[in-house]
C-alpha positions in Angstrom: 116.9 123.8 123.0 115.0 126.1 120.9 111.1 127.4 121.4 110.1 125.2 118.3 111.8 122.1 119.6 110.4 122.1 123.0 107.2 122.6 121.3 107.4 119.8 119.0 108.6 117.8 121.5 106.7 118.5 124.2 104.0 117.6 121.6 105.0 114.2 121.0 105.2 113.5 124.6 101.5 114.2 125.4 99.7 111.4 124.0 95.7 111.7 123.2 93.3 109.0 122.7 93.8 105.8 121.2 94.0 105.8 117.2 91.6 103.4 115.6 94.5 100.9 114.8 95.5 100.9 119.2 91.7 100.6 119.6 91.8 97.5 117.4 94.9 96.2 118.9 93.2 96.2 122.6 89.9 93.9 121.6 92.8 91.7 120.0 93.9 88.0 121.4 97.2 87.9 122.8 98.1 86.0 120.1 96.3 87.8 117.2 98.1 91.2 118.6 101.3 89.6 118.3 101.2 88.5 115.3 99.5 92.1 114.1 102.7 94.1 115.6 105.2 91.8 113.9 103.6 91.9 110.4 103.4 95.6 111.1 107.3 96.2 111.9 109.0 93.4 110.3 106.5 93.9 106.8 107.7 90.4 105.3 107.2 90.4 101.7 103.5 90.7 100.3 102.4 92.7 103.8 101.5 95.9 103.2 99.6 98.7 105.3 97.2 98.6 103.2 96.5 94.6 103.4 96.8 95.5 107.3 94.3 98.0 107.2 91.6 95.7 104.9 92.5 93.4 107.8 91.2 95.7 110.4 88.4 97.1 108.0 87.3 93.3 108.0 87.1 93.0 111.4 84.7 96.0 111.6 87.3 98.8 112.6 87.8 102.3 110.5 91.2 102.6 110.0 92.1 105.4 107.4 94.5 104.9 104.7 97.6 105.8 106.4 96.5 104.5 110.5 98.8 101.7 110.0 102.2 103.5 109.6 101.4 106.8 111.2 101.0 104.0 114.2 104.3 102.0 113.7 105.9 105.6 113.1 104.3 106.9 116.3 102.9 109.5 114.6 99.2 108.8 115.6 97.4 110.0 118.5 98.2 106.6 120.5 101.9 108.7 120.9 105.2 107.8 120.3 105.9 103.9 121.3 110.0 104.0 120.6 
Protein backbone atom coordinates (compact mmCIF):
# COMPACT_ATOMS: atom_id res chain seq x y z
CA UNK A 1 0.00 0.00 0.00
CA UNK A 2 0.80 3.55 -0.49
CA UNK A 3 1.83 6.41 2.29
CA UNK A 4 -1.77 8.09 1.72
CA UNK A 5 -3.67 4.79 2.16
CA UNK A 6 -1.98 3.69 5.31
CA UNK A 7 -2.76 7.07 6.47
CA UNK A 8 -6.22 7.15 5.76
CA UNK A 9 -6.62 3.99 6.96
CA UNK A 10 -4.85 3.90 9.84
CA UNK A 11 -7.12 6.90 10.44
CA UNK A 12 -10.25 5.18 10.37
CA UNK A 13 -9.04 2.56 12.61
CA UNK A 14 -8.36 4.81 15.63
CA UNK A 15 -11.63 5.72 16.82
CA UNK A 16 -12.11 9.08 19.23
CA UNK A 17 -14.92 9.82 21.50
CA UNK A 18 -18.39 9.03 21.10
CA UNK A 19 -20.31 11.32 18.47
CA UNK A 20 -23.41 12.90 20.00
CA UNK A 21 -25.75 10.33 18.09
CA UNK A 22 -23.38 6.96 20.02
CA UNK A 23 -23.86 9.21 23.18
CA UNK A 24 -27.54 9.14 22.58
CA UNK A 25 -27.61 5.59 21.68
CA UNK A 26 -25.94 4.51 25.22
CA UNK A 27 -28.67 6.27 27.68
CA UNK A 28 -31.15 4.44 25.17
CA UNK A 29 -33.50 1.31 26.32
CA UNK A 30 -32.53 -1.86 24.79
CA UNK A 31 -35.47 -1.65 22.97
CA UNK A 32 -35.59 2.08 21.98
CA UNK A 33 -31.81 1.54 20.57
CA UNK A 34 -33.04 -1.15 18.53
CA UNK A 35 -35.54 0.26 17.09
CA UNK A 36 -33.18 3.70 16.52
CA UNK A 37 -30.43 1.44 14.51
CA UNK A 38 -33.06 -0.16 12.31
CA UNK A 39 -34.86 3.02 11.24
CA UNK A 40 -31.41 4.31 10.82
CA UNK A 41 -30.11 1.42 8.27
CA UNK A 42 -33.19 0.05 6.85
CA UNK A 43 -34.78 4.04 6.37
CA UNK A 44 -38.38 2.75 5.61
CA UNK A 45 -40.28 5.20 3.74
CA UNK A 46 -41.08 8.68 5.56
CA UNK A 47 -37.62 8.11 7.89
CA UNK A 48 -35.35 10.50 7.26
CA UNK A 49 -32.00 11.66 9.14
CA UNK A 50 -33.30 14.54 9.68
CA UNK A 51 -36.77 13.21 11.43
CA UNK A 52 -33.92 11.03 13.40
CA UNK A 53 -32.12 13.80 14.36
CA UNK A 54 -35.44 16.09 15.63
CA UNK A 55 -35.93 12.69 17.38
CA UNK A 56 -32.75 13.02 19.32
CA UNK A 57 -32.93 16.89 19.50
CA UNK A 58 -36.29 16.03 21.34
CA UNK A 59 -34.80 13.99 23.71
CA UNK A 60 -32.36 16.78 24.76
CA UNK A 61 -29.29 15.55 22.62
CA UNK A 62 -27.30 18.04 19.95
CA UNK A 63 -27.00 16.14 17.02
CA UNK A 64 -25.82 18.33 14.03
CA UNK A 65 -27.43 18.15 10.73
CA UNK A 66 -25.50 15.37 9.18
CA UNK A 67 -24.63 13.11 12.86
CA UNK A 68 -27.09 10.65 11.76
CA UNK A 69 -25.43 9.37 8.51
CA UNK A 70 -21.92 10.36 9.11
CA UNK A 71 -22.87 7.64 12.04
CA UNK A 72 -24.46 4.89 9.92
CA UNK A 73 -21.54 5.64 7.31
CA UNK A 74 -18.98 5.33 10.04
CA UNK A 75 -17.76 8.43 9.26
CA UNK A 76 -18.14 10.02 12.78
CA UNK A 77 -15.82 9.97 15.59
CA UNK A 78 -17.59 6.80 17.23
CA UNK A 79 -15.28 4.95 14.13
CA UNK A 80 -16.04 2.70 11.60
CA UNK A 81 -18.88 -0.02 12.86
CA UNK A 82 -18.78 -2.32 9.37
Amino acid sequence: MGRITDAVTAERQRPGPKCNVGLALDTMSATDRTEFLELLEQAPAGVTFASLRRFLRSEGFFVGDYACQRHKEGECSCGPRR
